[in-house]
N, C-alpha and C positions, 0 to 999 in steps of 0.2 A: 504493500500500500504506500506507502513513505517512497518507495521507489519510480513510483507513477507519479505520485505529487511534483518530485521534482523535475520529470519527465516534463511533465503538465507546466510547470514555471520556467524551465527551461524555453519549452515552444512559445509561452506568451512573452519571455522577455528578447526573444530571438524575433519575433514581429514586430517588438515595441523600436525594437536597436534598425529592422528592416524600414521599417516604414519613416522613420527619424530622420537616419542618414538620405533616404529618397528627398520626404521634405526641406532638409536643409540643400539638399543642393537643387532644389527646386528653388528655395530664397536667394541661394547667392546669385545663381542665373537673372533673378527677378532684379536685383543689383546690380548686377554686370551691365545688363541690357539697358540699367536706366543712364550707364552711362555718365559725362560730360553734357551741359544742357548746352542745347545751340542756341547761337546770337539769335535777338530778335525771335525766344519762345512763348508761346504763348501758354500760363500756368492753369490748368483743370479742375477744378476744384467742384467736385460732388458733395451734396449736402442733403443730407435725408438722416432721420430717424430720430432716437432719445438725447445721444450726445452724452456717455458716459464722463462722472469727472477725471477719474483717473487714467492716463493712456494705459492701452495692453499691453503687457509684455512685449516685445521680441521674440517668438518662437520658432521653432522649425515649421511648424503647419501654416505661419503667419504668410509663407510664399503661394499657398492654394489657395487663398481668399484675402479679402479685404478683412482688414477689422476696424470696428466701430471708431467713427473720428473724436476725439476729445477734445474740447472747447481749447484746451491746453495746448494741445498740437497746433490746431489752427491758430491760433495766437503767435507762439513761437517759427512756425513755419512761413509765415506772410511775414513776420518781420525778417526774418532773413532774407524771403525774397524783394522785400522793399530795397533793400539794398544790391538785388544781385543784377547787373548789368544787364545780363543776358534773358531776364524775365523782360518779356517788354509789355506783357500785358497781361488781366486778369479774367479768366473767364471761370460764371458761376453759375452750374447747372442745379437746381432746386428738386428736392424730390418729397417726398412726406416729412413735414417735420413733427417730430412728437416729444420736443423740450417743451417745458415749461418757460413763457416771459421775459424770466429772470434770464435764464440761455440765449435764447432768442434778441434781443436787445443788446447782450453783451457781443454775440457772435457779428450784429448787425456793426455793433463800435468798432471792434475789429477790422472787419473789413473795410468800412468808410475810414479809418486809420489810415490804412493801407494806400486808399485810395489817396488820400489828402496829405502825405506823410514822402510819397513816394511818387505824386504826379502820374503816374501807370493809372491807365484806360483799366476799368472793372467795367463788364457785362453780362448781366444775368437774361440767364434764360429759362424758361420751365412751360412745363405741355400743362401743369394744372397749379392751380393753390388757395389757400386759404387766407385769415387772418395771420397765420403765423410766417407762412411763406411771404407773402404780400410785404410786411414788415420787414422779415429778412432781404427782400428783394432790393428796397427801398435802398440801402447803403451802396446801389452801382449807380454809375454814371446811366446805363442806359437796362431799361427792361424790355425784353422780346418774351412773346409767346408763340406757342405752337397757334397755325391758324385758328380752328375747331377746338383750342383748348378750352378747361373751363376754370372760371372765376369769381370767387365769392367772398367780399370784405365786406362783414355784417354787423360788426361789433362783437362786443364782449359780452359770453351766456355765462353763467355760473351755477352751478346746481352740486349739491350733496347729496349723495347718497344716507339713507337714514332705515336702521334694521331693527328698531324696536319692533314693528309688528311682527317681523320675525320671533324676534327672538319671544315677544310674548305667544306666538304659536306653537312655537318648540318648548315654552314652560322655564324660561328663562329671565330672569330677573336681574339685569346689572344694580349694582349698590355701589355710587360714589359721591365722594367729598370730594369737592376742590375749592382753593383757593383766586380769587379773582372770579368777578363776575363777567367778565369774555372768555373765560379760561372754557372753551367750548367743545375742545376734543373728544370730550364724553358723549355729547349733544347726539350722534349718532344713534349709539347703546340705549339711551332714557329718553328719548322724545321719537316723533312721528314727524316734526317741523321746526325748522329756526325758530332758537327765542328769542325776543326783542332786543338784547345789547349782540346776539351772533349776528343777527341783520344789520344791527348799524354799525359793525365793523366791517361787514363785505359790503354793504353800500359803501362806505370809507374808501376802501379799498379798488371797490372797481371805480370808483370816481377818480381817482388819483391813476390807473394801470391807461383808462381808455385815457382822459387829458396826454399823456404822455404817448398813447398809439397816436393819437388825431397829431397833434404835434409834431412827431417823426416823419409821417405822410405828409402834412403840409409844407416841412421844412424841404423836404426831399421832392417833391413834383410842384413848386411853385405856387402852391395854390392857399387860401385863408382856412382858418378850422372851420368855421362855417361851411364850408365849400366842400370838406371833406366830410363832416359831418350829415348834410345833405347827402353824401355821396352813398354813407355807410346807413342811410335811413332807408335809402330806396335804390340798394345795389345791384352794380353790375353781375352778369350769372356768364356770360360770355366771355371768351379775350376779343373780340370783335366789339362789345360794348364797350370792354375796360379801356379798349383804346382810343374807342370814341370820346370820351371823358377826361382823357390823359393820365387812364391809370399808368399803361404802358407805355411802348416806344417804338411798338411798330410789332408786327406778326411774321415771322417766321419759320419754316423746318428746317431742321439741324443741321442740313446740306447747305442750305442757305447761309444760314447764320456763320458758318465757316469761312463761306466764300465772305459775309459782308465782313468781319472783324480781317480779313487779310487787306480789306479794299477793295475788291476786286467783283463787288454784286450792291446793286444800287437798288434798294426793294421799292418796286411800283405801289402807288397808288391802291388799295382794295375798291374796286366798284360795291359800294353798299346798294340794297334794294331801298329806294324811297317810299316804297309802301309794303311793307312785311307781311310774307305770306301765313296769316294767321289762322287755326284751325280747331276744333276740340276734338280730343281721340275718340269721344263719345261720338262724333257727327261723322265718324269714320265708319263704312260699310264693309269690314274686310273680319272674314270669318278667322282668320289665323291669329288678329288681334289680340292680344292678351290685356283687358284695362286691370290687372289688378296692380295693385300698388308695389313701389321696385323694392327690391331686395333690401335690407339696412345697407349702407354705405355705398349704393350704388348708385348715379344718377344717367337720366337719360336728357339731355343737353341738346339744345338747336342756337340756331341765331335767333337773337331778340334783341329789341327795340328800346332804346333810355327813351326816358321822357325828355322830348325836344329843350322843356325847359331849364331842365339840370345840365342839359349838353351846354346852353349858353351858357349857364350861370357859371358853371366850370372853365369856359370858354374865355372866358370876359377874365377871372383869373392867372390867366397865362401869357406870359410875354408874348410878342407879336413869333419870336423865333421858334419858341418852342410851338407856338402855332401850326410851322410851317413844319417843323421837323416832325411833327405827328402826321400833316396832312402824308408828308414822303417818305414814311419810311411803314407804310402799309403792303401786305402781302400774303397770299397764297390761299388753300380752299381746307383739303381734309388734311386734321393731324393725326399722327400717330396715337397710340393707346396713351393709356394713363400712366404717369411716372407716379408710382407709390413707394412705401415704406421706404429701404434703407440703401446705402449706398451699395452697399456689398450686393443685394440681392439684385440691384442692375446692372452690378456691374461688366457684365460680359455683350452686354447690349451695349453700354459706352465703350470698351475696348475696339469692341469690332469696328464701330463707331470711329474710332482715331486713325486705326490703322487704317482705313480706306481713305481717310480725308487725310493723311502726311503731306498731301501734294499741294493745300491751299494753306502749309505753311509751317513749321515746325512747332509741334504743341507735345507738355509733359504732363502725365499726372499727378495729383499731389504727390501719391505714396512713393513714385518714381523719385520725384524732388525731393521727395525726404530724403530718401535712402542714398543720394548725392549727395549731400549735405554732410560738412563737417560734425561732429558727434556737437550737440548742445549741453549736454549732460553730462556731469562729474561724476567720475569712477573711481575718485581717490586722488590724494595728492596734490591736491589745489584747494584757493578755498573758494567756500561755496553758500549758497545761500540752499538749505532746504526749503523743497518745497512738500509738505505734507498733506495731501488728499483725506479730509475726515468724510468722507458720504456714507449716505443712509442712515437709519434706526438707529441708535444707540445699544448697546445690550452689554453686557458685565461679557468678560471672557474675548475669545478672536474673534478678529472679522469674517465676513464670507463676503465673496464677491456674487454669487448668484444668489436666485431661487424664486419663489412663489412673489416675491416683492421687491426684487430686487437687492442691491448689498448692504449690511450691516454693515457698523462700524463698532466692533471689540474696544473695551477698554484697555482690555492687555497688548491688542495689536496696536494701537494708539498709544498707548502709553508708554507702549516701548520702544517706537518709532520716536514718539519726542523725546525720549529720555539719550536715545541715540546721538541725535542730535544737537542736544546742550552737552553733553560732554565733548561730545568730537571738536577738537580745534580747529581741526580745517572746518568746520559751520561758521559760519562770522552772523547768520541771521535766520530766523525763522519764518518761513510763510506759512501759513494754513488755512488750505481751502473748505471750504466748510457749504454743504447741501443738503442738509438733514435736516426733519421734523422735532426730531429728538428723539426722548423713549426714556430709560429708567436713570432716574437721579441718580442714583449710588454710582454707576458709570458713567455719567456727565460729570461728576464730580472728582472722580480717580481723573480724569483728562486731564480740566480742570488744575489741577494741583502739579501735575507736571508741566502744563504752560507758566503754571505762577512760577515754581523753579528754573525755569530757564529764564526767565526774565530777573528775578531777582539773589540767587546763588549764580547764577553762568554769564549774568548779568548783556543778554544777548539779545537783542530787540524782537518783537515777536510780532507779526503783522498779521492779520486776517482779511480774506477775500471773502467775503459770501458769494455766494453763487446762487440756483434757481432759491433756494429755501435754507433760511438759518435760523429757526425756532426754536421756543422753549428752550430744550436741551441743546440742542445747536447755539441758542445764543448761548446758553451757559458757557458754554466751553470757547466761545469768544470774549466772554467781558472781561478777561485775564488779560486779553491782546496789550501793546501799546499803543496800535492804530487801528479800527474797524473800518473797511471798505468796503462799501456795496454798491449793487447796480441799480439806478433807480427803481425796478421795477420788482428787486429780491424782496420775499415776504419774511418777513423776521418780528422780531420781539418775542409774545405769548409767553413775555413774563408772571408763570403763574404755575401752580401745581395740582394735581389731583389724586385723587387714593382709592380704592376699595375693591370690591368681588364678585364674581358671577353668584350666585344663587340657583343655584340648579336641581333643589327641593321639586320644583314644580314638573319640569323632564324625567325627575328619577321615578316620580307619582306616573307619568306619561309611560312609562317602560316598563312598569311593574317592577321597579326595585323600592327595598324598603331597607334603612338604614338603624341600627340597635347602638348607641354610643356610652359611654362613662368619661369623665373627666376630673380633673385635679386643678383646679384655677378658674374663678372666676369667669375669666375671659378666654381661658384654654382652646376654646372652640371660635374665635374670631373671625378668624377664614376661612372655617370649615365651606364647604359647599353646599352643607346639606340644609342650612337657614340659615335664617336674615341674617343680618348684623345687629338685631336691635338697638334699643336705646342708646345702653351703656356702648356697644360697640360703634354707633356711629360718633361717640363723643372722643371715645380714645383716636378715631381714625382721623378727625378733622383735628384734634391736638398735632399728630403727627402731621398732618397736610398743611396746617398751618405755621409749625415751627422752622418748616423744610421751605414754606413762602419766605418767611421771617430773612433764613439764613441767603436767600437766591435776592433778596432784596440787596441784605446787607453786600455781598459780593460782588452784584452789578454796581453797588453808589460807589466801592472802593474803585472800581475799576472806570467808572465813569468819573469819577473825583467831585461826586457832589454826596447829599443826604440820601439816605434810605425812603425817606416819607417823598422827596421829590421825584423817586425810580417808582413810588407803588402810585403816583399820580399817570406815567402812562403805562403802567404792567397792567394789574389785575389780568393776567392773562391773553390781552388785547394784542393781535396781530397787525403788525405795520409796513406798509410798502419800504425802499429803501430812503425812497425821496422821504419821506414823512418822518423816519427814523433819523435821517439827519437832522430836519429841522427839530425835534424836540431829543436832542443830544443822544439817542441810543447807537448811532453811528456818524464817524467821523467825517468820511469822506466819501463821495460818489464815485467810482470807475470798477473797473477791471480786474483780475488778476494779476495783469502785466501793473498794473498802478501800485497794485500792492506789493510787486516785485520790485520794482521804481523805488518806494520808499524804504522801503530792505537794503536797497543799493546805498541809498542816501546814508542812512541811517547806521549803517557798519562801514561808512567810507571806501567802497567798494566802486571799482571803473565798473565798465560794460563786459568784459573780460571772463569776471567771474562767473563760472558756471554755475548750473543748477543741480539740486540732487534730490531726485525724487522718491519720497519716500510713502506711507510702509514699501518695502520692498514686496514686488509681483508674487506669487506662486513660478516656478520653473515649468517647462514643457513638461515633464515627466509628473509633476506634483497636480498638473494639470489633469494630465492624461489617466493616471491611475485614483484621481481623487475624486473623477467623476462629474467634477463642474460643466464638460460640456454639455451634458444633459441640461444641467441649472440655468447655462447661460441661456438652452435654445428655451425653455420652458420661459425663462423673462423675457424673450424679443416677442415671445408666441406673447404673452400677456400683454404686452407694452402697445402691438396693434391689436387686439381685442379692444384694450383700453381706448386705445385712438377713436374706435367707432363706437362704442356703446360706455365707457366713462365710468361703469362700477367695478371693473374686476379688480384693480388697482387695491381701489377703499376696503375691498372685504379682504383680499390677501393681505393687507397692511395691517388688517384689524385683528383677521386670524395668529399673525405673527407676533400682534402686540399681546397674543390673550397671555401669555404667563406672566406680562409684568400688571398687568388688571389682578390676575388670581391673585399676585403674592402680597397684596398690600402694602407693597414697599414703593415711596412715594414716583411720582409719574411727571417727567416735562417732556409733552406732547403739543406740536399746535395740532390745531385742525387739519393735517392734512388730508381728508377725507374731502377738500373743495377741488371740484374741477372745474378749470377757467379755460374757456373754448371760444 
């Protein structure tokens, strides 16, 4: 038996060594080939999906597929190419995007960066988009779409998912305290509907995210918020419409659009009908007809018609030039299908794509360009500025990078990723990027405690970037920082805490189980699952929920450098855009990662020279392979478009994840993130 077994480990680690060696020399070839960039190339840049914070590893498998872009990379890699001679221009193809805001807005700064930093032409293109594309879009000098594409800027929807009649169906009873009257992350579990201070934080809230959409478009297409606003009331559905209005910048296919960025294709005029052939399916006579209603996420798309009056009013808006360059740079009939999801998953469609079009002028891939690139990244033996990636849940113990909600972030992989850090002498400074809702105080606060030590034992400045979300517990483990940076549109604060337990008496009654107990201690039985909390019990839980408020007060006023009683004036729990968070001091500064990297630079006397080192350090190919995360990873990307089109799987996998720190009564910094902004 023992003789087979290792027969058996023999053969699997004789495939693992087979298939390894294949894939690495499948990446170096992918290297080789990308070469030296030629004069005068034009840089590719694909953009679709969630937009992990941390980049992937480096793997051997990394040469058979794309892997997911990082806000990080795109940052780092566009400034490089701002500077590289040989880029002479930017081209950005738009595919699904499914970041949050906060993503979205920073990725859009970047690029208009790039653009205004570096003089180089950006041009986007995409066959379809949304609010969130549209936005993204907005940072190139010029927008094309697929003729036949379609186009929809409608504003901002918000909706929560909420599972109390659930759980009152299955015989479920949540029980909790919390501290701060917005502190709303419960609201799910115990209500059926927004309570009155959750609504007037997300009214807060979306008032302040759309000001800033309507604003970016207008700043970006010439046009007044009025004008955009109008726009967003009674929206285009077309790219034929959106160009009539000056969403875009003329209509394109991909062929085209090749030939127009070399110079070499002058796009005609579109003949529009002046009276729209208009019809109801109903007044249709065709037995094959199918009128019932399209599938979720599908739509069926014609040319239509603005209202003449919003075409002027938009019209009258616009310089006489951009008049003209709308009227000329119209073109073509049927587009291609729908570009969706992620970059990776089209990516064989844009390859073919390049290699047929070389002739109208030398163009390189991102990943290509990366992999030409000098290493940006410390290895050792310089110094360096960390950069620490905290995303996801909080939870005591390691992080994971996959799974049913995406990644955790461990206290112990954190904390020993910063503890790395402040001792190492080659660090001269700390970054940390921060995307999380939060999750259990006990492990926001192990973080916590090793930011405050490097700032005051290793005495090494320690910067923080928010990114999409830095709540609750996420803000916890920034108010230690010396500098807070966020993007106007990152949701943050939910300064507040909450406590208690499922109640599952009424499910066990539902199952025919029946429970016999004894005890020794009054309150012995506190968390049990098998009854309430009562009286006594909900009095001990709000003591604890409200001492754990007390100490998250006292921490943020040190760290803000004012009084406690001024930090519980905007906490109670209360979720804040990043614009809003500056103005009543919970954060310093507005920008970027690269901002917060800037003042790292500043602040440890450091040129442009010094590298970066990114830390926690990845999983390995092998740690990968035999640990099982590809499954975890493919099981998030499968959730992450579920999500895109129906908006709950998200919220329940988040909530199912969070259910051990509800059962254990051990205090909770959670925001809301059960809100989906669409």
């Amino acid at each position: 038996m023992n003789r087979n077994r290792l027969l058996v480990l023999l053969i699997v680690l004789f495939l693992v060594a087979v298939v390894a060696t294949a894939a690495i020399g499948v990446n170096l070839m992918v290297k080789a080939a990308s070469g030296d960039v030629e004069e005068g190339s034009t840089l590719v840049l694909d953009l679709a999906g969630p937009f992990p914070e941390q980049p992937a590893p480096e793997a051997p498998l990394a040469g058979l597929g794309s892997q997911p872009l990082s806000v990080f990379e795109v940052d780092t890699v566009l400034e490089e190419a701002s500077f590289d001679d040989n880029i002479e221009q930017l081209l950005i193809r738009i595919g699904g995007i499914e970041a949050g805001y906060g993503k979205v807005f920073e990725l859009r700064e970047i690029i208009a960066r790039f653009s205004r930093e570096s003089g180089k032409a950006t041009t986007c293109w995409m066959e379809a988009g949304g609010n969130r594309e549209y936005l993204l879009a907005t940072a190139c000098d010029e927008i094309f779409m697929a003729p036949e594409g379609f186009m929809l800027v409608n504003g901002l929807h918000i909706n929560t998912t909420f599972f109390k009649g659930t759980l009152d169906k299955l015989g479920i009873e949540a029980e909790f305290t919390r501290a701060g009257r917005y502190k709303s992350a419960v609201e799910p579990l115990t209500r059926k509907e927004m309570s009155g201070p959750y609504k007037e934080m997300l009214n807060s809230i979306a008032d302040s995210l759309f000001t800033d959409y309507v604003d970016a478009v207008a700043s970006a297409r010439d046009l007044d918020g009025d004008s955009v606003r109008a726009l967003i009331d009674n929206p285009s559905i077309t790219a034929t419409s959106a160009h009539q209005v000056g969403l875009i910048d003329g209509l394109l296919y991909r062929d085209q659009l090749h030939d127009y960025l070399r110079g070499d294709f002058e796009p005609e005029a579109v003949e529009e009908p002046t009276e729209p052939l208009i019809f109801a399916a109903a007044d249709t006579d065709l037995p094959t007809l199918n009128e019932s209603a399209a599938a979720p996420g599908t739509w069926v798309a014609g040319r239509g018609e603005v209202a003449p009056e919003l075409v002027d009013l938009l019209r009258q808006q616009q310089p006489v030039d951009a008049q003209s360059k709308g009227n000329d740079d119209d073109s073509g009939d049927l587009a291609p299908g729908n570009q969706e999801g992620r970059d990776d998953d089209d990516s064989s469609d844009q390859d073919t794509d390049d290699e047929e079009d070389q002739s109208n002028g030398p163009r390189i891939k991102f990943r290509d360009y990366q992999a030409s690139m000098e290493d940006l990244f410390d290895l050792g033996g310089n110094e360096a500025i960390a950069v620490i990636f905290c995303e996801g849940q909080i939870m005591s113990g390691a992080s994971e990078r996959g799974g049913l909600s995406g990644p955790t972030m461990g206290s112990a992989t954190l904390g020993r990723a910063i503890r790395s850090a402040r001792i190492d002498d080659e660090i001269k400074a700390l970054v940390l990027r921060i995307d999380s809702p939060g999750g259990s105080g006990l492990a926001s606060d192990v973080i916590w405690r090793e930011i405050e030590l490097a700032r005051t034992e290793n005495n090494k400045p320690v910067i923080v970037s928010m990114g999409n979300l830095a709540a609750s517990g996420g803000y916890y483990i920034a108010m230690g920082a010396d500098v807070i940076v966020a993007a106007p549109t990152t949701l943050t604060g939910s300064i507040g805490v909450y406590g208690g337990k499922y109640n599952l008496s009424g499910l066990y009654e539902k199952l025919g189980m029946s429970h016999d107990e004894l005890k020794r201690g009054e309150l012995a039985d506190l968390f049990a699952s098998t009854k309430p909390l009562g009286e006594a019990g909900q009095a001990k839980l709000a003591e604890f929920v409200d001492a754990f408020y007390e100490t998250f007060l006292r921490k943020a006023a040190a760290g803000r450098n004012t009084d406690p009683l001024k930090i519980h004036e905007v906490a109670q729990g209360r979720v804040w855009t990043g614009r809003q968070a500056q103005q009543i001091g919970l954060v310093d500064e507005l920008g970027s990662l690269r901002t917060a990297i800037a003042i790292a630079r500043e602040r440890a006397n450091l040129d442009r020279s010094a590298k970066l080192r990114v830390l926690p350090e990845q999983p390995s190919f092998l740690d990968e392979l035999l640990g099982g995360s590809f499954e975890a990873h493919a099981t998030q990307r499968l959730l992450h478009s579920i999500d895109a089109q129906y908006g709950s799987s998200t919220a329940l996998s988040r909530l199912l994840q969070a259910a051990p720190l509800f059962a254990s009564g051990r205090p909770v910094l959670m925001a809301p993130y059960t809100i989906n902004i669409h």
